[in-house]
RODO-2510 file (C-alpha; in nm, 4 decimals, decimal comma):
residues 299
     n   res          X          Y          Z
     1     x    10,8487     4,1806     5,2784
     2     x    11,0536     4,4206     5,4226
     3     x    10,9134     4,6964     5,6867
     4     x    10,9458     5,0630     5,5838
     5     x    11,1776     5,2878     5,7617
     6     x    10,8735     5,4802     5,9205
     7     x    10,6922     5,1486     6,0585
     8     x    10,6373     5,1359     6,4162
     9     x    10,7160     4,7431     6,4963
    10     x    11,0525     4,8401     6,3366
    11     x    11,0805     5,1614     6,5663
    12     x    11,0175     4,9168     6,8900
    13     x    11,2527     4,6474     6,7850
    14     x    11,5331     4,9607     6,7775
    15     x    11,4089     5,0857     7,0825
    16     x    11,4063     4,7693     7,2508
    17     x    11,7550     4,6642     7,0949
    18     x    11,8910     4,9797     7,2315
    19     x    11,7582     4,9534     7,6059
    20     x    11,8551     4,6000     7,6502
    21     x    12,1860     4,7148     7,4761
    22     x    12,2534     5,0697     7,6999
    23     x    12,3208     4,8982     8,0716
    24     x    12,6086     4,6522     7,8892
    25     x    12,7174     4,9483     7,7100
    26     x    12,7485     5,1654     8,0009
    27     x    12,9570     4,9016     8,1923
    28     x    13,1816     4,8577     7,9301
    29     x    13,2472     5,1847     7,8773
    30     x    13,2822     5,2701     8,2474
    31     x    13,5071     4,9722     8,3289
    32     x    13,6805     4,8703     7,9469
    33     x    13,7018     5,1029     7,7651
    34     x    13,7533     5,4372     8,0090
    35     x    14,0514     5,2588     8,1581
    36     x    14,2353     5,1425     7,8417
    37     x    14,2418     5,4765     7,7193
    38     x    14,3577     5,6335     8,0528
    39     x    14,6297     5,3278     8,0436
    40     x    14,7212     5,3979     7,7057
    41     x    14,7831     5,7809     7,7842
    42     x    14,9451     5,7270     8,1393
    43     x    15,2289     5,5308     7,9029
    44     x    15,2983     5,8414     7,7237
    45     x    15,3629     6,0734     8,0402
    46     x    15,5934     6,1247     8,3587
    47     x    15,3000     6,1194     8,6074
    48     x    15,3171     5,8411     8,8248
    49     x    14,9718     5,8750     9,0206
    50     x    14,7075     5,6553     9,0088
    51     x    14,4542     5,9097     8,8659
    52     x    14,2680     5,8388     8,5628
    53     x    14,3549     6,1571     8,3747
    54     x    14,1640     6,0924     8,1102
    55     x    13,8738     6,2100     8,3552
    56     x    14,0893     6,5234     8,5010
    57     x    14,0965     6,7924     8,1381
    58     x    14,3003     7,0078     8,3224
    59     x    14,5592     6,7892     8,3861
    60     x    14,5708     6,5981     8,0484
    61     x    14,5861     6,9253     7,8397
    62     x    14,8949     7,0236     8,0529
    63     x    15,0557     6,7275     8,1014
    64     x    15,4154     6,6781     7,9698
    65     x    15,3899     6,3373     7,6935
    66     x    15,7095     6,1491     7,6283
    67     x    15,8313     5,8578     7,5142
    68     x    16,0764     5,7220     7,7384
    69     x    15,8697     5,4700     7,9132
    70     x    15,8875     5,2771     7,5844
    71     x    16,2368     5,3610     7,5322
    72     x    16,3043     5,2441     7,8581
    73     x    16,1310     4,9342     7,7930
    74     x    16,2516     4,8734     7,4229
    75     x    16,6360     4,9569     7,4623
    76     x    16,7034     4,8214     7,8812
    77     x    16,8993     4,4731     7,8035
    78     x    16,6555     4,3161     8,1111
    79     x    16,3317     4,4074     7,9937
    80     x    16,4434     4,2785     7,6430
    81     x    16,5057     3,9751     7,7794
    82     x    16,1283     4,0078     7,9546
    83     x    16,0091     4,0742     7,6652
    84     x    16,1398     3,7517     7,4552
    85     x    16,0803     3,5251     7,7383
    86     x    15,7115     3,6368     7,6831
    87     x    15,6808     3,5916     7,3747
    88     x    15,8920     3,2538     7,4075
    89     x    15,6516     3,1098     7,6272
    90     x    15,3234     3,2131     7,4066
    91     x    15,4749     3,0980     7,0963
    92     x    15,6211     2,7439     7,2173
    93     x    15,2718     2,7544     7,3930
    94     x    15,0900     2,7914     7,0605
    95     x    15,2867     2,5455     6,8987
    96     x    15,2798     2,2761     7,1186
    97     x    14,9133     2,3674     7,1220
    98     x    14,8272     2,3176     6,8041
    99     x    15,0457     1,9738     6,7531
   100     x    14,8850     1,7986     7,0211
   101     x    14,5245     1,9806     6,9829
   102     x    14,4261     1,9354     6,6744
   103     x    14,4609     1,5662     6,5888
   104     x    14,2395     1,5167     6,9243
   105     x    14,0025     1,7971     6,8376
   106     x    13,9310     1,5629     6,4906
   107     x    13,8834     1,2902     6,6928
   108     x    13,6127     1,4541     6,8635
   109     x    13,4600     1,5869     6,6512
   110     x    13,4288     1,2800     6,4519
   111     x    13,0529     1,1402     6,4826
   112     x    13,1688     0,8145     6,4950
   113     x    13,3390     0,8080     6,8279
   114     x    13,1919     0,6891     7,0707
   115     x    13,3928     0,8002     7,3571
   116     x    13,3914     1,2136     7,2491
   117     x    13,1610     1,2881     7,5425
   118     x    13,3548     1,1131     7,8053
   119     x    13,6973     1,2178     7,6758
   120     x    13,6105     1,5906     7,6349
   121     x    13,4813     1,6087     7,9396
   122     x    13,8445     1,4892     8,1087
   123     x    14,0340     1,6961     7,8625
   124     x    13,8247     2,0302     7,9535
   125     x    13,8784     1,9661     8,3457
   126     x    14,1477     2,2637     8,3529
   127     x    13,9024     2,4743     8,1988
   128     x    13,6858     2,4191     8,5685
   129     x    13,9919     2,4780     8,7949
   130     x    14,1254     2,8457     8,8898
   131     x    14,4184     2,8996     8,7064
   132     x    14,5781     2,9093     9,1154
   133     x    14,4766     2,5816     9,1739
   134     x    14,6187     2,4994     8,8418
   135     x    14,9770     2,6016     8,8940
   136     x    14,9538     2,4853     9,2113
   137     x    14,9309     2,1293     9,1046
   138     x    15,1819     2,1843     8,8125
   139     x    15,4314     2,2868     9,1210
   140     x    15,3340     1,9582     9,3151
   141     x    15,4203     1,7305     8,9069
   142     x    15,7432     1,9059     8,8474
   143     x    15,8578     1,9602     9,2200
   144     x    16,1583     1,7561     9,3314
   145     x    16,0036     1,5300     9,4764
   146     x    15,6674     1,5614     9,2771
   147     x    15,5254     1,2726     9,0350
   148     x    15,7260     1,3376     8,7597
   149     x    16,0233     1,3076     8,9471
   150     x    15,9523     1,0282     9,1670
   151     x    15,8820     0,8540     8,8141
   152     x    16,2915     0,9554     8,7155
   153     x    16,4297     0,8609     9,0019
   154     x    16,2970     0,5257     8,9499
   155     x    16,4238     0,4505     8,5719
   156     x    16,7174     0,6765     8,5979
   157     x    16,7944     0,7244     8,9609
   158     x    16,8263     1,0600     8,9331
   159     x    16,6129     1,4400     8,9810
   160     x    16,5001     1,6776     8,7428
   161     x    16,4697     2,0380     8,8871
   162     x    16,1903     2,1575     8,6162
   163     x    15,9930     2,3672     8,8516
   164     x    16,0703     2,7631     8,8569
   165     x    16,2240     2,7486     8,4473
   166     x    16,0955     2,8532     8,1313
   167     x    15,9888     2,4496     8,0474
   168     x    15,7782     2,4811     8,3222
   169     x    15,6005     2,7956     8,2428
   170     x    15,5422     2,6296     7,8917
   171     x    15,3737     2,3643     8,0140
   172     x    15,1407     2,5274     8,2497
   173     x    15,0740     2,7468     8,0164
   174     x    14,9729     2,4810     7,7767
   175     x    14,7427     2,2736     8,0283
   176     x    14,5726     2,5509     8,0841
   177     x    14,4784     2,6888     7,7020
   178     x    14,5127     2,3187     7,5718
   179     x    14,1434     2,2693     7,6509
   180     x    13,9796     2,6366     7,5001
   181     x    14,1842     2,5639     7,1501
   182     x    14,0701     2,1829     7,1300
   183     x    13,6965     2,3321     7,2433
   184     x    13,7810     2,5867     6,9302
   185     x    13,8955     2,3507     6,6613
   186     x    13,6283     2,0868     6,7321
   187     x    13,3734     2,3236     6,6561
   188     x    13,5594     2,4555     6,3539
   189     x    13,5764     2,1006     6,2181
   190     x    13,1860     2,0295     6,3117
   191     x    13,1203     2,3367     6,1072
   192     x    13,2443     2,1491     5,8005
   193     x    12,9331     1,9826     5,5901
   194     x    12,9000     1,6227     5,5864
   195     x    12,8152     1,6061     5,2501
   196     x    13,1949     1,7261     5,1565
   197     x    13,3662     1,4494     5,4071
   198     x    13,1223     1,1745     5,2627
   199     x    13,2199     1,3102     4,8643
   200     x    13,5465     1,2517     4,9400
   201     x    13,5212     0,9344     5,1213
   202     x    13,3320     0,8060     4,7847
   203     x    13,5513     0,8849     4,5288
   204     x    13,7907     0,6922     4,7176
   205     x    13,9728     0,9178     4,9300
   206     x    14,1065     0,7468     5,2432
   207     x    14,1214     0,9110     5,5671
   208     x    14,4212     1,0639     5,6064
   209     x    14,3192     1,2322     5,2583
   210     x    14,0172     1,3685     5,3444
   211     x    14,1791     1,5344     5,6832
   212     x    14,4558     1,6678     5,4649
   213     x    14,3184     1,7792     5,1558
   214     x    13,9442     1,8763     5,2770
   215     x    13,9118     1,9335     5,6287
   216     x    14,2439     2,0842     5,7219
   217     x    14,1477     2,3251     5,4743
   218     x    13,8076     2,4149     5,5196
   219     x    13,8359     2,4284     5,9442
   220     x    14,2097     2,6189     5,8906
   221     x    14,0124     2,9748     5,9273
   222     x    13,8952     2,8639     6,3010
   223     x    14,2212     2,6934     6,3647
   224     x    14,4131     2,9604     6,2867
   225     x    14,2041     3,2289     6,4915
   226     x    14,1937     2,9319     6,7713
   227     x    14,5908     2,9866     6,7685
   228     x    14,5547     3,3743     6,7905
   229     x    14,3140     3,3190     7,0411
   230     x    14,5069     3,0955     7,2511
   231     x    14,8810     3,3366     7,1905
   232     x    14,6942     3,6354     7,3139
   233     x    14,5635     3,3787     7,6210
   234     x    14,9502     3,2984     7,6503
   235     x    15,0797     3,6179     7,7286
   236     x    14,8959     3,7829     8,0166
   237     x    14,8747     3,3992     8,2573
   238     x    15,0627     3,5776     8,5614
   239     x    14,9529     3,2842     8,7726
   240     x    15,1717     3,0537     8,6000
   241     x    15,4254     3,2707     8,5489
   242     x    15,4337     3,3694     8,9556
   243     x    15,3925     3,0182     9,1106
   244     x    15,5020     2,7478     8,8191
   245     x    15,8124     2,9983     8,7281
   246     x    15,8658     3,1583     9,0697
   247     x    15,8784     3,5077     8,9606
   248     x    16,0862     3,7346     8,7681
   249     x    16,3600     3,6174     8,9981
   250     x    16,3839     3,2707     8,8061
   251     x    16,1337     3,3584     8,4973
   252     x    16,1320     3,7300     8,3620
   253     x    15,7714     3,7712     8,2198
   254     x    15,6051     4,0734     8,1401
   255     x    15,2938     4,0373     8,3387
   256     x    15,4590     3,9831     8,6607
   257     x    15,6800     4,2901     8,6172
   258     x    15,3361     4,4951     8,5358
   259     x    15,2570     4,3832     8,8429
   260     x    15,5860     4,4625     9,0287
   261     x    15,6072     4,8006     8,8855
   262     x    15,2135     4,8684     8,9589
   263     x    15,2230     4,7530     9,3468
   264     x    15,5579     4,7629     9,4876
   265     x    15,6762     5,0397     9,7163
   266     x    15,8644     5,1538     9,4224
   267     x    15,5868     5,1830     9,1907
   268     x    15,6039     5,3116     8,8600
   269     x    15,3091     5,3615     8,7020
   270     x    15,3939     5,5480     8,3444
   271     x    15,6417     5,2577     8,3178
   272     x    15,4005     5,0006     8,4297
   273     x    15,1133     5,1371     8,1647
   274     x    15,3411     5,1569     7,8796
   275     x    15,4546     4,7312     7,9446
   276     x    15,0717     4,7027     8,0076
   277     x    14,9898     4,8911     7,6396
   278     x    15,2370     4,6125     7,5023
   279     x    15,0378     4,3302     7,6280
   280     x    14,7175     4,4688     7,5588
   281     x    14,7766     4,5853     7,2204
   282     x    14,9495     4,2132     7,1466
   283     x    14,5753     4,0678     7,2611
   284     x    14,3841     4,3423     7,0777
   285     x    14,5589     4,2493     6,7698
   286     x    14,5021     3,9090     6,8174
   287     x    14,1310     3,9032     6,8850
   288     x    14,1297     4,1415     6,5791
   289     x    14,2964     3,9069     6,3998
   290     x    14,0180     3,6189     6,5088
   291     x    13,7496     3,7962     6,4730
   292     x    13,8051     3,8969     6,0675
   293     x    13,8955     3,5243     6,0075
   294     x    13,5958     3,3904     6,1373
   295     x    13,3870     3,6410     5,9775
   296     x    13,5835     3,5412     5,6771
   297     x    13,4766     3,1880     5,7289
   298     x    13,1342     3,2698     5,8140
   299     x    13,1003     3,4551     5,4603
***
């Protein structure tokens, strides 16, 4: 039976919902949402202070708006090539991702393996380590005289200089969001009812049918917003991008030139919000994206 609109234990649950709501909602608004909006409107204006001016009315009624940080970004033959080199490295990222992710995010999620536990574990290491320490030890595998190397020099007596290039970036990249899209996928496959695998398993349906034909399709809702997920990931890892590539002077990538722009002696701040707005509206749109196919699914 449902409670009337006027009934009190309804009135407390609100109440209560509310309060334990309001301190989360504060912080978010104070520290998420505040910000984004002052970021967003710093890209549209000449003013390169660090004031919020979203919290100064006199000086965002009066301020002169523009577009020519975006101009500047859009139509400047360098930051064009920032710009595809970001996207370059989240889409090979993604792709890459997804081949080698999903077959092993089947296996684990497969009740019949007996290893899963063990072997998800070791794949979801990276997850533990600081994205620092991370790159750090991708520097040490692709160095010139790291393991990868030393491993070349021995069958083809010669070096491969893969540190500080776009390869590089690509594959620190994918070590680190390889283990939050197989962690993604498993449970989108887990999701899938038993009942369906073990229908199509007795009307003779081998195995690589029933991946193809049922549970490809049922789990491709939470793949797909696993990918969307793991693209937005992609775009903002500056660590890689600044120790793996060696910075913009080897790799051009948007995040490190938000940061160049945002803390050099130089600074440009209008210029720095409006590349920032392009990254953050790229992972807004993503975790929109995510978020409607997994309600999708859920429905």
């Amino acid at each position: 039976m449902r409670p009337k609109p006027g009934d009190s234990d309804l009135y407390l649950s609100r109440t209560s919902t509310w309060l334990l709501l309001f301190p989360f909602l504060g912080l978010y608004l104070l520290f998420v949402l505040l910000p984004s909006l002052g970021l967003v409107i710093k890209a549209f204006t000449t003013n390169n202070s660090l004031d919020l001016d979203i919290l100064q009315p006199a000086t965002l009624f009066h301020e002169h708006y523009t577009l020519y940080n975006y101009l500047r970004l859009l139509n400047n033959p360098y930051y064009q090539r920032v710009i595809a080199n970001t996207l370059l490295i989240a889409l090979s990222t993604v792709l890459i991702t997804m081949a080698i992710g999903t077959p092993v995010a089947y296996l684990l999620s497969r009740r019949d393996f007996k290893r899963s536990g063990t072997l998800q574990w070791f794949i979801t290491l990276p997850t533990y380590l600081p994205s620092v320490v991370a790159a750090y030890s991708l520097v040490i595998f692709f160095g010139p005289y790291g393991v990868l190397n030393t491993v070349i020099g021995l069958v083809f007596k010669s070096r491969m200089v893969l540190v500080f290039s776009i390869p590089a970036v690509v594959a620190g990249t994918v070590y680190i969001t390889l283990p939050v899209y197989i962690r993604n996928v498993v449970s989108a496959f887990k999701g899938i009812p038993s009942e369906l695998v073990e229908a199509s398993y007795s009307l003779g349906g081998t195995e690589f049918y029933t991946l193809t034909r049922v549970l490809l399709p049922l789990a491709f809702p939470g793949i797909l917003a696993a990918v969307i997920l793991n693209f937005s990931f992609a775009v903002g890892l500056i660590e890689v991008a600044l120790i793996v590539g060696g910075g913009s002077e080897n790799v051009p990538y948007l995040p490190v030139e938000i940061m160049l722009k945002a803390t050099s002696f130089g600074y440009d701040i209008p210029f720095a919000s409006a590349m920032a707005t392009v990254v953050f509206a790229i992972s807004l749109l993503g975790q929109l994206c995510s978020m409607l196919l997994l309600r999708r699914k859920i429905a």
